[in-house]
PASEBA-1860 file (N, C-alpha, C; in nm, 3 decimals):
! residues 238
1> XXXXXXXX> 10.924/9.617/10.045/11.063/9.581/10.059/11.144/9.642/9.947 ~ 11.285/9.656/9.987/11.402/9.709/9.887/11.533/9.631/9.847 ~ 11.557/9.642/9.752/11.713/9.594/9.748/11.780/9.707/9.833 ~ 11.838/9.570/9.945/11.932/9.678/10.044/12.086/9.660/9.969 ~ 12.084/9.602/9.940/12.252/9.597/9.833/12.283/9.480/9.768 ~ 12.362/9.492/9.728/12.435/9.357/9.627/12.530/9.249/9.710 ~ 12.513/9.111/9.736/12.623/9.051/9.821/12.749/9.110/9.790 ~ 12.820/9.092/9.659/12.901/9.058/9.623/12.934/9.208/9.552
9> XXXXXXXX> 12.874/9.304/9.602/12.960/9.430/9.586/12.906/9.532/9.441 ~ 12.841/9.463/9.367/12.831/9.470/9.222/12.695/9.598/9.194 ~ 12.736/9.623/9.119/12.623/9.688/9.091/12.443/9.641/9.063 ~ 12.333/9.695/9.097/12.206/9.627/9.080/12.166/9.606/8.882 ~ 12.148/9.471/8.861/12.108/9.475/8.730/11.944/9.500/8.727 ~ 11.929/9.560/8.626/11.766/9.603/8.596/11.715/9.584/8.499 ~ 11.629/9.473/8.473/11.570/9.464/8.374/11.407/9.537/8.355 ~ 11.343/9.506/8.241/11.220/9.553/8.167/11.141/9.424/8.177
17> XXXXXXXX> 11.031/9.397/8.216/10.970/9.309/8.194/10.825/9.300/8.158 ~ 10.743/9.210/8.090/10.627/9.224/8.068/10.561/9.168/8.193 ~ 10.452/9.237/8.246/10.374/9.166/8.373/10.248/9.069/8.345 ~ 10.224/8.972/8.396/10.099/8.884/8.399/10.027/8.916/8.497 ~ 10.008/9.023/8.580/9.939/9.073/8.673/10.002/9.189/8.720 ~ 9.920/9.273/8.792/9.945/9.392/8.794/10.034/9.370/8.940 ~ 10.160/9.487/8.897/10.241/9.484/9.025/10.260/9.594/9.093 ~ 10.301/9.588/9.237/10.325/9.782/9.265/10.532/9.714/9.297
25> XXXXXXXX> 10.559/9.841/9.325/10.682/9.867/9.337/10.765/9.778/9.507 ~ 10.857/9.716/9.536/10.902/9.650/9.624/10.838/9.528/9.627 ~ 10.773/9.470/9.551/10.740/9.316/9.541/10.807/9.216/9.496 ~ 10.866/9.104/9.540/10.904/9.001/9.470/10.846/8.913/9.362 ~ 10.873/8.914/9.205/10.807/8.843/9.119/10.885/8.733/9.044 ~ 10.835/8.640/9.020/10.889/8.486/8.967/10.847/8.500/8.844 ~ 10.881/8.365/8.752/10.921/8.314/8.606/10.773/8.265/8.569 ~ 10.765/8.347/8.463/10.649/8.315/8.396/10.669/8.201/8.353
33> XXXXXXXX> 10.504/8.129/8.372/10.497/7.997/8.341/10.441/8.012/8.145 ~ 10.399/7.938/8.127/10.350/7.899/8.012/10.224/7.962/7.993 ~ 10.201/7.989/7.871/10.041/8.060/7.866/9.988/8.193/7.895 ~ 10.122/8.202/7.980/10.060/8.338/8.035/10.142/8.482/7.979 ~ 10.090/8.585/7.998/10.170/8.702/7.938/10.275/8.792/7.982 ~ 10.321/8.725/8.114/10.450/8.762/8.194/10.459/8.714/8.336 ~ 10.563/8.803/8.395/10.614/8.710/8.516/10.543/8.746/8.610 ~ 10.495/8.624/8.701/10.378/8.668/8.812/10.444/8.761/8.940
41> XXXXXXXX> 10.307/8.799/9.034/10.389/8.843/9.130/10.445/8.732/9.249 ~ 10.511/8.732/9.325/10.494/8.605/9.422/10.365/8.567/9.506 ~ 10.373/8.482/9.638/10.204/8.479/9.717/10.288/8.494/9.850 ~ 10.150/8.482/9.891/10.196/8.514/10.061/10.309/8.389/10.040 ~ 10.337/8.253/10.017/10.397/8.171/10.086/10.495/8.108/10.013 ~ 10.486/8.150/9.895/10.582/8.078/9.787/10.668/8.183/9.695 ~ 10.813/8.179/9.688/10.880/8.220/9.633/10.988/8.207/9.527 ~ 10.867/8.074/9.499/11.059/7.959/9.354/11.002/8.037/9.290
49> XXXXXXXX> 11.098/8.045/9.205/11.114/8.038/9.091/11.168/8.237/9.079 ~ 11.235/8.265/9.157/11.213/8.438/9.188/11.255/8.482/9.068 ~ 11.251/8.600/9.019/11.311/8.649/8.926/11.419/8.767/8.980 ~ 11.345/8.850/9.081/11.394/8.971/9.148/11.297/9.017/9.194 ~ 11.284/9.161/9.231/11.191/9.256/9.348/11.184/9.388/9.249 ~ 11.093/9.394/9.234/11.054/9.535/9.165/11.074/9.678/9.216 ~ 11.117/9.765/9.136/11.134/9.869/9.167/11.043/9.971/9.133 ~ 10.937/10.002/9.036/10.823/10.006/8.961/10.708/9.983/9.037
57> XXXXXXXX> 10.591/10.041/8.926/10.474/9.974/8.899/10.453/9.945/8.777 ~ 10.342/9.855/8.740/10.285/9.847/8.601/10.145/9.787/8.602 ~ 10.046/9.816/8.524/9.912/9.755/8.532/9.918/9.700/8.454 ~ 9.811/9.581/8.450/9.825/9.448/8.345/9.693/9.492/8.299 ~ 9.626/9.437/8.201/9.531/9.489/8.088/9.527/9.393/8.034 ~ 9.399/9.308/7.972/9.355/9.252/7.868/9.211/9.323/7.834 ~ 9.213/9.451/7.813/9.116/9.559/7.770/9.186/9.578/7.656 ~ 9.137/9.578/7.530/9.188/9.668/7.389/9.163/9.822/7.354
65> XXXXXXXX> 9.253/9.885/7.334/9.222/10.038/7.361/9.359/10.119/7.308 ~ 9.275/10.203/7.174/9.378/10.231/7.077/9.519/10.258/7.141 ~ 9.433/10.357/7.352/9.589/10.437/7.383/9.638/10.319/7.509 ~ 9.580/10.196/7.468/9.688/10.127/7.637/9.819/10.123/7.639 ~ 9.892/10.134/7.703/9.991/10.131/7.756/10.025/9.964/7.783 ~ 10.103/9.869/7.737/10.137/9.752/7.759/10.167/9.750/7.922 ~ 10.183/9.694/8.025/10.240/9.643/8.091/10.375/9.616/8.137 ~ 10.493/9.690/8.193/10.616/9.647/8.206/10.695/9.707/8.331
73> XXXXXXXX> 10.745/9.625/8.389/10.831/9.668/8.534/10.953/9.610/8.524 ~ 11.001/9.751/8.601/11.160/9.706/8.645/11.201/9.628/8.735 ~ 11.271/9.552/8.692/11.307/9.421/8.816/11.445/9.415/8.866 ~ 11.494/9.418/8.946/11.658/9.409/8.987/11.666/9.212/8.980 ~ 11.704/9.207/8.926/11.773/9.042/8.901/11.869/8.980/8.909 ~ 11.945/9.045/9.002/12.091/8.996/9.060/12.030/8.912/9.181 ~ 12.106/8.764/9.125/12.087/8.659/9.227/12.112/8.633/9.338 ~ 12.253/8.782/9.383/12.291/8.790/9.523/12.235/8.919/9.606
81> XXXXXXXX> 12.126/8.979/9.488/12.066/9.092/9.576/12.013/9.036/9.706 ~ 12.056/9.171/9.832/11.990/9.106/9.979/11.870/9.232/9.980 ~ 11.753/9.137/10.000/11.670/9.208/10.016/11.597/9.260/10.135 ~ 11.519/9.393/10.204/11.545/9.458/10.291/11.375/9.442/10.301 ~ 11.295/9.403/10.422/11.188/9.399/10.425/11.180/9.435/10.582 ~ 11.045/9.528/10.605/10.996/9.528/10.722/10.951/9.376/10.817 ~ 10.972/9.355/10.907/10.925/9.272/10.962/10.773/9.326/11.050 ~ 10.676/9.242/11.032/10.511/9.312/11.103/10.515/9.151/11.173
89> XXXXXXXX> 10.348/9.183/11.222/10.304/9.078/11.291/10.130/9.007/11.255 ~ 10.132/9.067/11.132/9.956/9.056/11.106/9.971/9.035/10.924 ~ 9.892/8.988/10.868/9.874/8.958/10.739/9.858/9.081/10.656 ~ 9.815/9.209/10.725/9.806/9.308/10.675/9.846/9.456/10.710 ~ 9.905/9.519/10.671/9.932/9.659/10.763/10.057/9.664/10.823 ~ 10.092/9.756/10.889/10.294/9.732/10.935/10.241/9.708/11.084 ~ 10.157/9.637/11.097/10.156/9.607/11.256/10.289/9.565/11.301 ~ 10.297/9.607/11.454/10.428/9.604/11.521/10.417/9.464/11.585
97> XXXXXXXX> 10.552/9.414/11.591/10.562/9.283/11.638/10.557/9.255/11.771 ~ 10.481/9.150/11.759/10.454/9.087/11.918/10.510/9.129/12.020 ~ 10.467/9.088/12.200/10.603/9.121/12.283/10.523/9.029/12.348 ~ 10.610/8.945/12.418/10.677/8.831/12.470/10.687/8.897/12.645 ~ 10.608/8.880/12.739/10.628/8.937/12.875/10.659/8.807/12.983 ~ 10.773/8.849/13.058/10.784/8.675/13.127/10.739/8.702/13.244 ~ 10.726/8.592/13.284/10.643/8.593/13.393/10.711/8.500/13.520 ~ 10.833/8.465/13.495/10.920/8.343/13.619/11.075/8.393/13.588
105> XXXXXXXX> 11.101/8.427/13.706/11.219/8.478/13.677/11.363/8.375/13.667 ~ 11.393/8.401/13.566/11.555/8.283/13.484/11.671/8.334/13.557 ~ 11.695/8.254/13.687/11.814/8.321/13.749/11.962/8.255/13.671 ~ 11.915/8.167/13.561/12.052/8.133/13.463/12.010/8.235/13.308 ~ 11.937/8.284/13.321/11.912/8.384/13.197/11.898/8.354/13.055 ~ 11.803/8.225/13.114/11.833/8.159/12.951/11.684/8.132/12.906 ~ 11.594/8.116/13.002/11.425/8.072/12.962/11.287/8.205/13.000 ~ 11.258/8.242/12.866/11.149/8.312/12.880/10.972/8.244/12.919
113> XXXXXXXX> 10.944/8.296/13.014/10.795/8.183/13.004/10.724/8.324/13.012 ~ 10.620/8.278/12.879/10.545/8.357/12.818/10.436/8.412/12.986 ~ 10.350/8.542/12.929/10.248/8.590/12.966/10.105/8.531/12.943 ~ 10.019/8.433/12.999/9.865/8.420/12.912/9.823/8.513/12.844 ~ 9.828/8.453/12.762/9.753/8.551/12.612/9.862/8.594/12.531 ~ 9.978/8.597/12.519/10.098/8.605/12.437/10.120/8.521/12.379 ~ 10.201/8.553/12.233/10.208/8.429/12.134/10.308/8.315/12.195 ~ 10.223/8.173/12.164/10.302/8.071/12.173/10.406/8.060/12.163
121> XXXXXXXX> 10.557/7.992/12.190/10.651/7.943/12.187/10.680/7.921/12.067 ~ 10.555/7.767/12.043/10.617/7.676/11.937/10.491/7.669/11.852 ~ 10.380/7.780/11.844/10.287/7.780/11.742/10.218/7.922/11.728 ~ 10.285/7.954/11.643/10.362/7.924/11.510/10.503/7.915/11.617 ~ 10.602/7.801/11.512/10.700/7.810/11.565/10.844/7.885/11.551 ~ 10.886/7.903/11.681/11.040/7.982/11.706/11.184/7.927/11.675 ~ 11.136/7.778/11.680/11.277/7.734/11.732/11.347/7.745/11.585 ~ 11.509/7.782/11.625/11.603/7.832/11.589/11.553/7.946/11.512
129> XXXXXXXX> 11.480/8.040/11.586/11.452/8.229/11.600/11.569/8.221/11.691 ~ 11.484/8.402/11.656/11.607/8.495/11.785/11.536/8.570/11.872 ~ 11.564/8.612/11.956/11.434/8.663/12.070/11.550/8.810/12.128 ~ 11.473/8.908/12.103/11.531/9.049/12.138/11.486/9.103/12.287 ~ 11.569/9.164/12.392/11.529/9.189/12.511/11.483/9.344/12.458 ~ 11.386/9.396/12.508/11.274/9.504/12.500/11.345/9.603/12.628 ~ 11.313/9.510/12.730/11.305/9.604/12.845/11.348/9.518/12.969 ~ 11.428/9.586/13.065/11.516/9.490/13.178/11.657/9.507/13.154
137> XXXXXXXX> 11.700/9.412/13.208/11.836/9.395/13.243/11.921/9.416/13.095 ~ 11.860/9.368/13.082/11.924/9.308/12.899/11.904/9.340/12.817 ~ 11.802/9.490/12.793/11.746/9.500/12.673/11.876/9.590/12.573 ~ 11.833/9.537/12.447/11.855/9.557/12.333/11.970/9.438/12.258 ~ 11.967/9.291/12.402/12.075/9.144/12.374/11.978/9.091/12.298 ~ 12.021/9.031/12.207/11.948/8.910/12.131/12.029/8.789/12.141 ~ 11.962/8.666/12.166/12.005/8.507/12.165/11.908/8.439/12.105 ~ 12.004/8.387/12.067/11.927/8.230/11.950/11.820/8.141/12.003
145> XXXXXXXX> 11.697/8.129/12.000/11.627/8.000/12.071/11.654/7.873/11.984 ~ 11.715/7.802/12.094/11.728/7.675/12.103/11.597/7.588/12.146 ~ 11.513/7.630/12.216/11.441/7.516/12.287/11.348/7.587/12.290 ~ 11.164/7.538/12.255/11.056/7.644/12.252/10.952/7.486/12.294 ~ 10.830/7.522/12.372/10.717/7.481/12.412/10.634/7.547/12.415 ~ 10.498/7.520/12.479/10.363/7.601/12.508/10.363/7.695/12.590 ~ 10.502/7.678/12.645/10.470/7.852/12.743/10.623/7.919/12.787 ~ 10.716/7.818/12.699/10.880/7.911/12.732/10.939/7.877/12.555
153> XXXXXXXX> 10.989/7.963/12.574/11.170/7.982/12.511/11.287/7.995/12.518 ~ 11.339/7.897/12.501/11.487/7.918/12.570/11.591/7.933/12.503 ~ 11.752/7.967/12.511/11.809/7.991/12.475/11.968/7.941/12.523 ~ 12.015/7.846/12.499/12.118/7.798/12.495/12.250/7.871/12.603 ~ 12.255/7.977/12.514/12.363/8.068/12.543/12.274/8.195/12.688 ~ 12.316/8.219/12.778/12.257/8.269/12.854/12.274/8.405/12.857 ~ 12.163/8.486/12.835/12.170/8.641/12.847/12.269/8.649/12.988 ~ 12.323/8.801/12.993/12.404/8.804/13.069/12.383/8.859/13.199
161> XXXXXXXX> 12.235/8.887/13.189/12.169/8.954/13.334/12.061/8.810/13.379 ~ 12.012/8.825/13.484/11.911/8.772/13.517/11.757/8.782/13.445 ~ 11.714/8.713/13.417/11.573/8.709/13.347/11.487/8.776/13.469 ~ 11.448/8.857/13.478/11.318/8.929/13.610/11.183/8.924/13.539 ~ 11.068/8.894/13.633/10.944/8.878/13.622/10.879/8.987/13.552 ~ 10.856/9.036/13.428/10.850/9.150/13.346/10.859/9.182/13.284 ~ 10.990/9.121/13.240/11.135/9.141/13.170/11.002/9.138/13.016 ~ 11.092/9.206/12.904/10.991/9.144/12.759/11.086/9.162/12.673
169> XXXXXXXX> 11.036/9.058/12.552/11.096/9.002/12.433/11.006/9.031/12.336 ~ 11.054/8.988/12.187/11.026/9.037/12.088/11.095/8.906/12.047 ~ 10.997/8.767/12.019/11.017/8.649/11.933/11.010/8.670/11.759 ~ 11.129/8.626/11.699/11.071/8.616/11.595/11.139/8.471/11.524 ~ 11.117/8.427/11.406/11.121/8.266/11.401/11.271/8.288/11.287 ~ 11.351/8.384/11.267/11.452/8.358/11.211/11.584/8.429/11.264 ~ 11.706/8.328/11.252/11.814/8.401/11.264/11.925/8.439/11.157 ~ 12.042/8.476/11.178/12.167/8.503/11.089/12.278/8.408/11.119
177> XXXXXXXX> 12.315/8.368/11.016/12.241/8.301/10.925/12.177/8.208/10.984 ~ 12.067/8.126/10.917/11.968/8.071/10.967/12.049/7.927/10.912 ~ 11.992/7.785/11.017/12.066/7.692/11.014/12.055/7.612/10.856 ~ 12.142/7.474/10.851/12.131/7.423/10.712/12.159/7.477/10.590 ~ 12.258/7.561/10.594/12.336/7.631/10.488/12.270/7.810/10.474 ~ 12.227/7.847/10.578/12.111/7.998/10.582/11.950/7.946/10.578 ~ 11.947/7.828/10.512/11.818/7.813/10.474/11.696/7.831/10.573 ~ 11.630/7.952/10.561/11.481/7.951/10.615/11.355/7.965/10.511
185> XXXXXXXX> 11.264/8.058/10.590/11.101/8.054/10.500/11.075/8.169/10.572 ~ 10.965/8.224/10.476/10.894/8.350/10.536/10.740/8.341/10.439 ~ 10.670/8.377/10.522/10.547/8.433/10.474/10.519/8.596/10.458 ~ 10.476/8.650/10.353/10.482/8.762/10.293/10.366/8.852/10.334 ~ 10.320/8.919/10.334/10.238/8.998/10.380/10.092/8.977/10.248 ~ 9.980/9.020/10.277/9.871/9.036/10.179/9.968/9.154/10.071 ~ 10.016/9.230/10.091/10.072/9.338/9.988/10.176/9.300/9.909 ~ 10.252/9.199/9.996/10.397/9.128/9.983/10.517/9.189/9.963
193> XXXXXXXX> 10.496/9.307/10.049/10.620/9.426/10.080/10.660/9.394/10.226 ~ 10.613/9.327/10.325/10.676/9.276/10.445/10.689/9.141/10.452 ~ 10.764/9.077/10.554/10.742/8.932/10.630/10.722/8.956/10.762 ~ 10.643/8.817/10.762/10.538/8.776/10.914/10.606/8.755/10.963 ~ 10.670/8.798/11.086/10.735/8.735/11.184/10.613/8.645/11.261 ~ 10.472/8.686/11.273/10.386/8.592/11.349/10.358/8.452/11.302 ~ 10.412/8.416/11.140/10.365/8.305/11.085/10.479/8.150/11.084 ~ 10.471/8.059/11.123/10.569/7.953/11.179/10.653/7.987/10.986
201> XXXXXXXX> 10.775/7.964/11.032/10.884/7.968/10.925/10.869/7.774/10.907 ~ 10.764/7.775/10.854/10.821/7.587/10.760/10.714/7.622/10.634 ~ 10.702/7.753/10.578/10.613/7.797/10.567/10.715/7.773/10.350 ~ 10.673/7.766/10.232/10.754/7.731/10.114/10.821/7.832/10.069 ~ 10.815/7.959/10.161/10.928/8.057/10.057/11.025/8.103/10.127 ~ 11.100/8.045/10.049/11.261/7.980/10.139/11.310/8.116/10.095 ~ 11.422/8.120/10.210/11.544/8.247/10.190/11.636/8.202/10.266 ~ 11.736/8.297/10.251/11.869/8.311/10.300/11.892/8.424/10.359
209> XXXXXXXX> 11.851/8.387/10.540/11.866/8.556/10.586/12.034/8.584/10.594 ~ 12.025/8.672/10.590/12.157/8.763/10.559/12.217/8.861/10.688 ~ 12.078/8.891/10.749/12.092/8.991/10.901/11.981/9.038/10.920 ~ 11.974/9.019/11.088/11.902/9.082/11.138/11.885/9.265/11.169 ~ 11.820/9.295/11.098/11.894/9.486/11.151/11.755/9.487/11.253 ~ 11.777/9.470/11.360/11.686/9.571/11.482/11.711/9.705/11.475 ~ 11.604/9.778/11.529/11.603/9.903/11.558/11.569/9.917/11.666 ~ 11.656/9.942/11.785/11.704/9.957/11.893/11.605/10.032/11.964
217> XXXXXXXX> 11.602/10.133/11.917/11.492/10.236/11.967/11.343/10.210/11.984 ~ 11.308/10.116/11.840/11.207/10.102/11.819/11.172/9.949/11.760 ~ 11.181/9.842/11.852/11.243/9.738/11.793/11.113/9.626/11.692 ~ 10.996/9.729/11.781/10.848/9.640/11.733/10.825/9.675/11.591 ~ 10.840/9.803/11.556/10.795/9.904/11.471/10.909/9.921/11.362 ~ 10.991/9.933/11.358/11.084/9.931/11.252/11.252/9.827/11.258 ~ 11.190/9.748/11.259/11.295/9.628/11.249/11.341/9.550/11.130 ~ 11.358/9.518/11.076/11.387/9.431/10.893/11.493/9.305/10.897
225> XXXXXXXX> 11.424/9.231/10.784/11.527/9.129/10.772/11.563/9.141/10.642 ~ 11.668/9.116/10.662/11.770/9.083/10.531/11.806/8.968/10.468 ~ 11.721/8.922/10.389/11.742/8.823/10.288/11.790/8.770/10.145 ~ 11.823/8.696/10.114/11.836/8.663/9.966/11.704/8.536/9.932 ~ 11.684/8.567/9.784/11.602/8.513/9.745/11.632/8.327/9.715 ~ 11.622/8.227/9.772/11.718/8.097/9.752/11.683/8.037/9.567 ~ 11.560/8.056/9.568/11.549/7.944/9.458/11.504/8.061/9.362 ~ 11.632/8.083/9.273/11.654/8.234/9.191/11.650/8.191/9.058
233> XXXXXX> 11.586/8.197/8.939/11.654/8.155/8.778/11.736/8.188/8.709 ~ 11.801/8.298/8.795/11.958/8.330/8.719/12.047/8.316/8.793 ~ 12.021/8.220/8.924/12.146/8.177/8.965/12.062/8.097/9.114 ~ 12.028/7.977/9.054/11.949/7.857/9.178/12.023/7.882/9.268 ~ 12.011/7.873/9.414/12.074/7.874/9.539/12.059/7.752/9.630 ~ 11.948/7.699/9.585/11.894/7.613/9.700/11.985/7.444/9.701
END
């Protein structure tokens, strides 16, 4: 992931920091605790205490060695940076996100009922996601799910074509802004340069999505969300 820009117009601040573990470049890292020799990186699921997203690498070392090199990465630490992450569908790798194939056709254009063997509805859960049309009548509309079970998703506001037996979506569990003041969750990837769209959002590392950017063309494969970090130490959000 990247800083895709500054809310509030400003330029990116950059600091120097000492690392408590080794980091690569586009990772989100939090406030060193006590004891330790700098600021960690984040985990798949938790994100208090953020500091910013690295722009860098740096290796951490407790080897003594006349020529080491200390440890230190650049961090952007502006509390309104929105940050720009691939969205995947697997814990590891830029796997492309799910697709959603219906199978009963919505002559009010509002309920997807999944394919057997396609991801659940409501586990991991959707509700208040956004669900992207792929292919059909409608593709490239997105609507809000309102209503999710074991084998539909629905959507309040009614796409503007007919739902046809075929038709496919692209579920994912957050919208713009996301309800309760923006407040959602994401789970991070094993690398922690993407978020899971496959993993239920009640998940502890809260954000503030900012926008959805689909890629139209390619909506599985290069899609991103745009977030802010909520629970920041140079400027709490939550």
């Amino acid at each position: 992931m990247k800083v895709g820009y500054i809310l509030s117009g400003g330029a990116a601040v950059i600091k120097r920091y000492k690392v408590g573990a080794t980091a690569i470049a586009g990772i989100p890292v939090l406030d060193t605790d006590t004891t330790t020799a700098g600021i960690k990186n984040a985990t798949t699921t938790s994100l208090a205490d953020a500091v910013g997203v690295t722009v860098d690498a740096a290796t951490y070392t407790t080897t003594q060695a006349a020529d080491m090199v200390e440890g230190v990465v650049s961090v952007v630490i502006n509390p309104d940076a929105v940050l720009k992450a691939l969205m995947v569908s697997a814990a590891t790798g830029n796997t492309q996100l799910n697709i959603t194939t219906n199978t009963v056709a919505s002559a009010a254009g509002t309920v997807v009922t999944i394919t057997t063997g396609d991801p659940v509805p409501n586990s991991p859960e959707m509700l208040d996601g956004t669900m992207i049309c792929v292919s059909g009548a409608n593709v490239g509309i997105t609507r809000g799910i309102t209503t999710t079970d074991a084998t539909t998703a629905t959507a309040v506001v009614p796409f503007p074509y007919d739902l046809a037996v075929g038709d496919t979506f692209v579920l994912i569990p957050w919208n713009a802004p996301g309800p309760n003041g923006s407040a959602m969750t994401a789970d991070l990837t094993t690398d922690l340069t993407a978020v899971r769209a496959d993993a239920d959002a009640a998940s502890s590392g809260l954000i503030a999505v900012v926008d959805l950017d689909f890629d139209r063309s390619d909506v599985r494969r290069n899609s991103h969300l745009h977030f802010m970090l909520k629970d920041h130490v140079f400027g709490t959000n939550t």
